[in-house]
C-alpha positions as CSV (number, residue, x, y, z in Angstrom):
1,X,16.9,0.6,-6.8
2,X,14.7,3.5,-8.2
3,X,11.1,4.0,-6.5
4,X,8.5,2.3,-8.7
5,X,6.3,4.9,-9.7
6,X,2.8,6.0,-7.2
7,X,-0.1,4.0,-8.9
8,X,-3.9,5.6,-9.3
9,X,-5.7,4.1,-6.9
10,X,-9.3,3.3,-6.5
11,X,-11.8,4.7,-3.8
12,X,-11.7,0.9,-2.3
13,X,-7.4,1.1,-2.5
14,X,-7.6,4.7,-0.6
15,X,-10.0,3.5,1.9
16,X,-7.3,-0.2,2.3
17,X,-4.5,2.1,2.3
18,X,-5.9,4.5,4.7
19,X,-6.9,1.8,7.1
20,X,-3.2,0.2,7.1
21,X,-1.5,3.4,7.6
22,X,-3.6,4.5,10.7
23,X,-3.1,0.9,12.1
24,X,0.5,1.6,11.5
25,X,0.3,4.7,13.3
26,X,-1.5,3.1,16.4
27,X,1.4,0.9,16.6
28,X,3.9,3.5,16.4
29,X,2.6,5.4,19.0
30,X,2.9,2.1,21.4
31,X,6.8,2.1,20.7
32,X,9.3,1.2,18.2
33,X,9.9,-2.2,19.4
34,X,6.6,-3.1,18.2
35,X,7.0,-4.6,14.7
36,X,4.9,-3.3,12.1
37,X,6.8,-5.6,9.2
38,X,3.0,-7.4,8.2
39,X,1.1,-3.9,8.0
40,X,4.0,-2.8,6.0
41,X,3.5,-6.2,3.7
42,X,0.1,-5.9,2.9
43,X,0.4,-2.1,1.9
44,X,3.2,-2.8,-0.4
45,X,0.6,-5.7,-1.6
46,X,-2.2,-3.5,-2.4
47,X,0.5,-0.5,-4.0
48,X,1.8,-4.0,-6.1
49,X,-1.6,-4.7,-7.3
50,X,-2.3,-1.8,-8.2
51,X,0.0,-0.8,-10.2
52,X,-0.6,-4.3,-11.8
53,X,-4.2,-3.4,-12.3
54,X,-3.1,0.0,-14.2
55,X,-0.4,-1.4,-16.2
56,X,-3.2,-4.5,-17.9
57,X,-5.7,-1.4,-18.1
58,X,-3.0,1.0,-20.3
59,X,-1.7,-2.0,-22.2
60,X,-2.8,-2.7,-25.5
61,X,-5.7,-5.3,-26.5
């Protein structure tokens, strides 16, 4: 499957984005048994709709 393109994201996205990943990172550093598969869910959920929000905003009225 190719990788779906990196959508623009807005300052709030970042700041979501941001917040997941360092929460992911806290979890790694506690140890790879510790499952990180909902942090990983809701980052691909905000990645989703935003590239949902830039598709309607380049798409013709």
């Amino acid at each position: 499957m190719p990788a779906k393109p990196e959508p623009t994201l807005t300052a709030s996205e970042k700041t979501k984005a941001a917040w997941l990943i360092a929460r992911m990172a806290k979890r790694a550093v506690a140890g790879p048994e510790v499952d990180q598969s909902d942090l990983e869910k809701k980052l691909d959920r905000l990645l989703d709709a935003a590239r949902k929000r830039e598709a309607e905003a380049q798409s013709p009225r």
